[in-house]
N, C-alpha and C positions, 0 to 999 in steps of 0.2 A: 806236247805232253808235259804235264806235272809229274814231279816224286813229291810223295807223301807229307811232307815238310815244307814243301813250296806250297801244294795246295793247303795246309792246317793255316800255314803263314798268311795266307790271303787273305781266308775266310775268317777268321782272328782282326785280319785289320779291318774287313770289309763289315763285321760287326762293330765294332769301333766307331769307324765312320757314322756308322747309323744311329748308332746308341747318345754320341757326344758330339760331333759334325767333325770333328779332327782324328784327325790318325793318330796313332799309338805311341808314345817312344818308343827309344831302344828299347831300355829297362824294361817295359811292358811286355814290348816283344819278346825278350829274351828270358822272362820270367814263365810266358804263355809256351813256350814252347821247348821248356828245360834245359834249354843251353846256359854254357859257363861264363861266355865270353860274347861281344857285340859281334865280333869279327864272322860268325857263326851267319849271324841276321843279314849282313851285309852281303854275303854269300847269295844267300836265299832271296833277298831284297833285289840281288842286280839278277838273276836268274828270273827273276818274274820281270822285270823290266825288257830283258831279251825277246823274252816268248810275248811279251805284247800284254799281260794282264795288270799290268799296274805302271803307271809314271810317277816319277821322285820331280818334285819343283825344287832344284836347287837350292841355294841362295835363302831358303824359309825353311824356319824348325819345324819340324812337324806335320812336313806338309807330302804328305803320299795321295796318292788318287788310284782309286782302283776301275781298269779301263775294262773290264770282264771279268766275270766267274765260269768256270770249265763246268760243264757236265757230266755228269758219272755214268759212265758205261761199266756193266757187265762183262764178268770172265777178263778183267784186266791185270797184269802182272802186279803184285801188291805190293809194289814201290813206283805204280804210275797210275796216273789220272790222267787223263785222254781232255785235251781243251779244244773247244769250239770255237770259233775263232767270231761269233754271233752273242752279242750282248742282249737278251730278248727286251722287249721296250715296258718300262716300268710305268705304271697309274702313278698319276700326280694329281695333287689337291691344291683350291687355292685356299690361303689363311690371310687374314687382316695383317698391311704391314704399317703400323703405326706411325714412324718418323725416326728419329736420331735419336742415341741414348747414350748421355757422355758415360765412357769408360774410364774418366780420371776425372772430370769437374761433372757435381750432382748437376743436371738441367733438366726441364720439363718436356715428357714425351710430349710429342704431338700427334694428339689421336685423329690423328686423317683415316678415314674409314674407306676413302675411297679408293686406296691403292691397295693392291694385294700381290701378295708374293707366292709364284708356285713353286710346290715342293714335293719330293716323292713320297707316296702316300704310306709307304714299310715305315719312312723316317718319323712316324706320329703312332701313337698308338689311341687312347680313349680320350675323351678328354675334349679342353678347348685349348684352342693353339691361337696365340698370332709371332708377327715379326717383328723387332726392330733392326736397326741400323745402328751399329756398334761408332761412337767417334772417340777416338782419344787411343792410349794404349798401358792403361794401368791393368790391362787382365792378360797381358800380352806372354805371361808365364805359363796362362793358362790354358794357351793353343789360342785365344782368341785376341785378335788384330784390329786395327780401327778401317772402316768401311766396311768390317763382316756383319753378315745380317745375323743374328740370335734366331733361336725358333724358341721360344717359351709358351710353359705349358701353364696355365691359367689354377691358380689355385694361390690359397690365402692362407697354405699351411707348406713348411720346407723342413729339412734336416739338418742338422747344425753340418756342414761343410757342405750344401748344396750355394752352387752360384744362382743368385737370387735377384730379380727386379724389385727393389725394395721404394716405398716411395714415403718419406721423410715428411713428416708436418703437413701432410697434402699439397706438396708443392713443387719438390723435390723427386726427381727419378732418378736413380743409379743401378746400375750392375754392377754386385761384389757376392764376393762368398762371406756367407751368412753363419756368426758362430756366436748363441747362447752363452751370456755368461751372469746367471742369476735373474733381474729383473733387468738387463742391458743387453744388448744387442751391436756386436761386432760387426760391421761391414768390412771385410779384409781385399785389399786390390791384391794382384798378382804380379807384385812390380814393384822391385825393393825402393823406387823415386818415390813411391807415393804411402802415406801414411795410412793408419784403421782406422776409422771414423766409428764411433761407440755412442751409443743414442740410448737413451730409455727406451723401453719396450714399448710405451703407448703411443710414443710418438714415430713408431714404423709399424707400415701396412705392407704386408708381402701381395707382389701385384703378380705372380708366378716363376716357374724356376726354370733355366735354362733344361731344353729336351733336343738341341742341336744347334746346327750351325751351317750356314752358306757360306762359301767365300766364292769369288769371279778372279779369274787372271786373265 
């Protein structure tokens, strides 16, 4: 059984997950659920790891996994959620996964069409999706690591602070967060080692914007 604040805490991260492919921080956490203090979260965090609905990876920022969501039953004390201890099994879809996208030096995707990567099908919404394969670790602030696969969503328009497959001169592929400034264009890493690389506008094509994330361990 969950209280009311274990189960808000899950489903908080387990949207998270889907929304961005990484879990939440603290700060997130602790903002999403009105507490003063991280030590609150922690609580809550090792309470769901006890009862089995979610695993902490050690040793990596940011890294939670949610192993189930509990089911809501009827006529329940209203400080508990009743968990099922049955994960029901989720539709997955395949999307093109293209090749390697340096995270810290610009290189050229390679669009191999013949591999594909599955993914659960909540984690997409309209749209056209494919994959790449993350190498390097200039975005590595930004929950995203080198060998994580991206999930981007295909489109040739983004919002200034959306993370963006931008491709440079037609030659050039990189992942950065994408920030307007006049007729220039900011490519910003996530990684105080590596610098903002600033282009004229016309010489960047937005090739789509990050809409999640895989990782394997």
């Amino acid at each position: 059984m969950l209280t009311r604040k274990q189960h808000k805490l899950l489903l908080f991260i387990d949207s998270h997950l889907k929304q961005t492919g990484f879990s939440p921080s603290f700060d997130e956490m602790r903002e999403a659920m009105g507490l003063r203090s991280k030590s609150g979260i922690h609580r809550l965090i090792s309470g769901l790891e006890e009862r089995g609905f979610l695993r902490r990876h050690h040793h990596r920022a940011r890294a939670l996994e949610v192993i189930q969501l509990p089911e809501m039953e009827e006529e329940l004390p209203t400080n508990v959620i009743r968990g099922s201890f049955t994960r029901q099994k989720q539709e997955s879809v395949k999307i093109p996964l293209y090749g390697r996208i340096a995270a810290g030096l610009p290189i050229e995707a390679m669009a191999d069409t013949s591999n594909a990567l599955t993914v659960p099908a909540d984690m997409l919404g309209s749209g056209d999706y494919y994959a790449l394969e993350v190498a390097g670790d200039s975005m590595i602030e930004a929950g995203i690591l080198d060998g994580d696969q991206v999930i981007i969503k295909k489109s040739d328009q983004a919002d200034n602070g959306q993370i963006v497959v931008a491709l440079i001169d037609e030659q050039e592929v990189t992942l950065k967060r994408l920030r307007r400034k006049g007729n220039m264009i900011a490519l910003e890493p996530a990684n105080a080692r590596y610098e903002t690389r600033i282009v004229p506008a016309e010489r960047l094509r937005i090739q789509g914007h990050l809409a999640g994330l895989i990782r394997h361990y």
